[in-house]
Each structure stands twice: as C-alpha cells, then as structure tokens.
C-alpha positions as CSV (number, residue, x, y, z in Angstrom):
1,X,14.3,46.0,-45.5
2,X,14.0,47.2,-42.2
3,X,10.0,46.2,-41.4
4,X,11.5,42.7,-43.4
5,X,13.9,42.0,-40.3
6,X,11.7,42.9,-37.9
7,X,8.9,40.7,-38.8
8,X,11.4,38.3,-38.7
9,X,11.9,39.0,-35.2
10,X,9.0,38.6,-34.2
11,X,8.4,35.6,-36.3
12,X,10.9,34.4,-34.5
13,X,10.5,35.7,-30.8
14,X,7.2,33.9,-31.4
15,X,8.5,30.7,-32.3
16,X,10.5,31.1,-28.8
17,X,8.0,31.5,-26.8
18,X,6.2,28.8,-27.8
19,X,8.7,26.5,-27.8
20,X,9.2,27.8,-23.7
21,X,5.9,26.9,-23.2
22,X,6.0,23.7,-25.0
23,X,9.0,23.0,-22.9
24,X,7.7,23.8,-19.5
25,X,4.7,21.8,-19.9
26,X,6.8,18.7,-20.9
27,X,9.1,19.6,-17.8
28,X,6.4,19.3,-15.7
29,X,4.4,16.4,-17.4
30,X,1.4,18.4,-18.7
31,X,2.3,16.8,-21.9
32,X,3.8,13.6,-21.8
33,X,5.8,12.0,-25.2
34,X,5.7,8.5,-25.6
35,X,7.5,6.6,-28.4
36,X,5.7,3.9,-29.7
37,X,7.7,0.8,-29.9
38,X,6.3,-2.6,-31.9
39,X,7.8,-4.6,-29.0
40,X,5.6,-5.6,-26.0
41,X,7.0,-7.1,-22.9
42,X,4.8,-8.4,-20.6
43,X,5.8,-9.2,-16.7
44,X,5.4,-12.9,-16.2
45,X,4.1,-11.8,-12.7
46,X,1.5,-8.9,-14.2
47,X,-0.1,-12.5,-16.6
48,X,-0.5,-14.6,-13.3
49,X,-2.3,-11.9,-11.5
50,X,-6.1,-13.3,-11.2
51,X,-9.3,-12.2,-8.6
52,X,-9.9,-13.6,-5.3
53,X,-12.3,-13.4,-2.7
54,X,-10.7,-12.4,0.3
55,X,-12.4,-12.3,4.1
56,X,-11.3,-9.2,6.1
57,X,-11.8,-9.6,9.5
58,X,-12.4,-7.0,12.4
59,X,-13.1,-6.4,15.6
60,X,-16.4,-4.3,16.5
61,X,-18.7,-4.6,19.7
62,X,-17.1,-7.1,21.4
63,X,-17.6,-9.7,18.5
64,X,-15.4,-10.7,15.2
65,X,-16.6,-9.2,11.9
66,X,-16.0,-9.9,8.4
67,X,-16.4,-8.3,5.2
68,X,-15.9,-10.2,2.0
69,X,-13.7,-8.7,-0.4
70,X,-12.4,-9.2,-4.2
71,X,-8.9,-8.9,-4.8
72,X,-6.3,-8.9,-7.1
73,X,-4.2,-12.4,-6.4
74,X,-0.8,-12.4,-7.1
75,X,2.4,-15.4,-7.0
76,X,4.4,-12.8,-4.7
77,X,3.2,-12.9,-0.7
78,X,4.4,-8.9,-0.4
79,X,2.8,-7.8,-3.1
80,X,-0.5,-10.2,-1.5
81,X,0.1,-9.1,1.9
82,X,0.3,-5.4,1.0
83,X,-3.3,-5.9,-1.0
84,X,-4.2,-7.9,2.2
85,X,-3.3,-5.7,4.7
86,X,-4.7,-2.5,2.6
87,X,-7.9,-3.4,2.4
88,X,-8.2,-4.4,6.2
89,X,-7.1,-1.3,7.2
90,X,-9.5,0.6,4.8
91,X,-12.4,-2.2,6.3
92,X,-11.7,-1.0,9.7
93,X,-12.0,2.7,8.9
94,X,-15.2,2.2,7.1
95,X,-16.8,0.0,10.2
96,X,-14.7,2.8,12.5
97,X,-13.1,0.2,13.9
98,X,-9.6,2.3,14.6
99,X,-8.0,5.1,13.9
100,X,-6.3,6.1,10.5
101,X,-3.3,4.6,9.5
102,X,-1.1,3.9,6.5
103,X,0.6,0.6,5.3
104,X,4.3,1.7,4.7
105,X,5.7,-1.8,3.6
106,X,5.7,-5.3,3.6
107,X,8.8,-7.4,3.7
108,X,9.6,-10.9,3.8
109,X,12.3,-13.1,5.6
110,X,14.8,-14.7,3.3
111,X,12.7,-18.2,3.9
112,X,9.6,-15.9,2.9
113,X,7.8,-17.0,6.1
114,X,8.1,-14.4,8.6
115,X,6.2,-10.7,7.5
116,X,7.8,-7.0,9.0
117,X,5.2,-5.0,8.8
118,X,5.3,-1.2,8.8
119,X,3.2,1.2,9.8
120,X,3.1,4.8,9.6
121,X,2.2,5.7,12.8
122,X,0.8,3.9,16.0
123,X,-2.3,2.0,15.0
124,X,-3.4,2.3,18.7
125,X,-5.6,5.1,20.5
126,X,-4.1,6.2,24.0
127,X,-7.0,5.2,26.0
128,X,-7.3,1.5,24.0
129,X,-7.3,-1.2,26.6
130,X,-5.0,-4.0,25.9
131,X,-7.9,-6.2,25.2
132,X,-9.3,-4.2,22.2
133,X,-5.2,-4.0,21.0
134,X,-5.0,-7.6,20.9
135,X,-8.3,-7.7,19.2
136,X,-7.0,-5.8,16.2
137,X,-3.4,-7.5,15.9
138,X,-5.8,-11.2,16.6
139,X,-8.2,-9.9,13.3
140,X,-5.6,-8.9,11.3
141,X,-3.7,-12.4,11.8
142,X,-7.0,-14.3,11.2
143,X,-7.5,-12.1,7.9
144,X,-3.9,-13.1,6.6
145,X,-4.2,-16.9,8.0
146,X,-7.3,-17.1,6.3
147,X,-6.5,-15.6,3.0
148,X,-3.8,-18.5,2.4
149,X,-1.1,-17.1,2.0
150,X,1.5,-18.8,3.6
151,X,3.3,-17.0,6.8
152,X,4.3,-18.4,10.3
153,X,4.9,-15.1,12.2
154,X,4.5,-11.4,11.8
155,X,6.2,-8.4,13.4
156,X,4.6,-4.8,13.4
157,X,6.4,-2.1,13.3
158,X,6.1,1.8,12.9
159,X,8.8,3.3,10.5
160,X,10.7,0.1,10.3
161,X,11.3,0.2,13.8
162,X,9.2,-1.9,16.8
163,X,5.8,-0.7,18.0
164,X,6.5,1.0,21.6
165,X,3.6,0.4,23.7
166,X,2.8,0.1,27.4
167,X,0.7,-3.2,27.1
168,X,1.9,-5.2,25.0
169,X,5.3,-6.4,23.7
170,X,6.3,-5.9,19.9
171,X,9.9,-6.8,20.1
172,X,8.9,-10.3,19.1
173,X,7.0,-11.4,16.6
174,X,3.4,-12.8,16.5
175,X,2.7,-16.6,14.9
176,X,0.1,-15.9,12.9
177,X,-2.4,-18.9,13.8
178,X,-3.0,-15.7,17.0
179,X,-3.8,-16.8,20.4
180,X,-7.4,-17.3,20.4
C-alpha cells in the first residue's frame, strides 16, 4: 500500500509540474490559445485599404531627390501620414540624408487639415546650416503635398512639444504647399 501512494505522488507531482510549465509558457506567450469563433468581423477600414505609388522626396547634394515608393492607401489621413512620413524617414537614412529618427505620432486637427507631428528626438545635426534644415522640412512637405492627401499646415514637434532650434521657428506651423 505504501509503494501504491507513493507512485501516486509522483504521478501526481508530475502532473504539477507540468502543468507549471504549461502555465508559465502561456503567461509569457510561448504558447498562445486562441478560440476559434465561426463569426468574422472585418474593419470597414482594413477592406478599403488598397496599394499606391507614393514619391518620397529628399534633399541630397544640393538638389531634390525622389524615390518612388508602394504603399498601403488607406481612407484615414493619420494612418496615411504615418505610412507617409515612415517611409521618408527610412528613404533619407538609406540615401544618408539625416540622422536617425523615429515617427512618434501623427494627429489631426478636429477639421482634419492641420498635422502635429511628433518626433522622437531632434531631426537636426548641431552643425546643419539653416539652409539644409529647411531643405528637409521643404522635402518632407513636397512628399505629403504630393502624395494627395489633403493637409493645409503642419507643425513638428519632438515629444509632443515644439522643436527648439536656433534657426528656425517651430512654434508655428508650416503650410504645406512649403516656400519654394
């Protein structure tokens, strides 16, 4: 009786542990469960979604670039501006164009014309002259103006507050048919 109980025990210390180590690796989504469900809802937004050529421009040795690119088109302009925007930073670290930086967010006015723009950290190099800084705000306005989507002004910003720089002034925002 008493080698009976304790094979039980260890039949059952067994069953413990791996239940433990089915548990942890559900806990930390080694194993994921999904119930499968005989309803399917699809996102009106997610059917409308469609590729587009897109033209990314920068500036590189004194003269404007462009690089043509295919990209998911989509109904909402933040969601288009953020694929924009993405991909135009990405184009100017492959042409080494500027320095790395990440697209925090994109958000819209209540009239949906007017774009905050946020940045992780300043897009500009210490020793940039103001000429090559308006160059890169001028070909990222010319990339959004051109891909159609349909914004008057744009401000940039660094952690959702206004870029601080020496040369020029991002208090305001830019209108993006630029100054050129």
């Amino acid at each position: 009786m008493n080698k009976y109980l304790e094979n039980k025990n260890i039949m059952f210390a067994g069953i413990a542990v791996l239940a433990g180590i089915l548990f942890y690796a559900f806990y930390n989504e080694v194993i994921i469960i999904r119930i499968p469900s005989k309803k399917t809802a699809y996102n009106i937004s997610e059917i409308d979604r469609q590729k587009k050529r897109y033209t990314i421009y920068f500036w590189k040795d004194g003269a404007f670039g462009k690089d043509e690119k295919e990209l998911v088109s989509t109904p909402n302009k933040a969601e288009m501006l953020t694929y924009i925007i993405t991909n135009w930073l990405s184009t100017g670290l492959e042409e080494k164009t500027q320095k790395k930086v990440q697209l925090e967010s994109v958000v819209l006015d209540a009239n949906q014309v007017d774009a905050y723009i946020s940045f992780d950290r300043n897009p500009f190099l210490k020793e940039s002259s103001t000429h090559e800084k308006w160059m890169w705000i001028e070909s990222l306005l010319r990339t959004i103006r051109e891909s159609g989507v349909n914004i008057q002004s744009v401000t940039f910003l660094i952690h959702q507050k206004p870029i601080l720089d020496h040369h020029l002034d991002f208090s305001r925002n830019w209108p993006v048919t630029g100054f050129i």
